[in-house]
C-alpha positions as a printed Julia matrix, in Angstrom:
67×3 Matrix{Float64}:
 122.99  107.43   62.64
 120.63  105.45   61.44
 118.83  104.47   64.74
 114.85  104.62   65.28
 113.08  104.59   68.23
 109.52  103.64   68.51
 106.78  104.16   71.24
 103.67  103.34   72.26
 100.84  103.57   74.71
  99.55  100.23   77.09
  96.01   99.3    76.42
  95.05   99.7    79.48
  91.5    98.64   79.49
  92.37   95.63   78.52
  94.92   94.5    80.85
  94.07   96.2    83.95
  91.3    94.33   85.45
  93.14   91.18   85.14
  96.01   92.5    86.71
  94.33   94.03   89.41
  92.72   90.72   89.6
  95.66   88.71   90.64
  97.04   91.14   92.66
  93.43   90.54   94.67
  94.41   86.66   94.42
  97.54   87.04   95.68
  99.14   86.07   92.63
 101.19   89.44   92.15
 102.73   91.17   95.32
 103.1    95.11   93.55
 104.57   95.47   97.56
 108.47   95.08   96.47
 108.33   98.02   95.13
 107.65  100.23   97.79
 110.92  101.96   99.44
 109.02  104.5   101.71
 106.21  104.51  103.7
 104.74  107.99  105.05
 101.9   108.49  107.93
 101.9   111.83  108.33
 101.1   114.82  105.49
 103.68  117.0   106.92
 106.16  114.47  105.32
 104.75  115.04  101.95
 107.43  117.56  100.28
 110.44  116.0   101.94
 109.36  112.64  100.35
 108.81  114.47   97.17
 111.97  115.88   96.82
 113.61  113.03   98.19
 111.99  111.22   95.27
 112.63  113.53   92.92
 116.4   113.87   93.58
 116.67  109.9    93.85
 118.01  110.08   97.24
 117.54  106.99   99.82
 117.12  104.58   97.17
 113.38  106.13   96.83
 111.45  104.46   94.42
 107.93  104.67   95.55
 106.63  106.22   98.46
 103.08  105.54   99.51
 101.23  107.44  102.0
  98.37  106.58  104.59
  98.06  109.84  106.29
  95.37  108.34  108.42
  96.46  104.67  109.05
């Protein structure tokens, strides 16, 4: 009872440049968060629904398909 909760949208406009800036610099590593890495498309929909179903500690997978 008696509880609001508020929310908004980032500007994003505004702060993304200079955030992608310092991850350019160096001055930000966004790498940390990263649990799984995939090479291979076949992958895809096992990594979904491992992500999906919080399973392995997945928090973001990133895939290079071609790397």
């Amino acid at each position: 009872k008696g509880i609001t909760i508020k929310s908004g949208q980032t500007h994003m406009q505004k702060y993304m440049g200079p955030l992608l800036d310092k991850v350019a610099n160096g001055d930000i590593d966004p790498g940390y968060i990263i649990t799984h890495r995939l090479n291979s498309l076949e992958d895809a929909a096992n990594a979904y629904k491992t992500f999906r179903d919080k399973q392995d500690g997945c928090i973001k997978v990133v895939m290079r398909p071609n790397g």
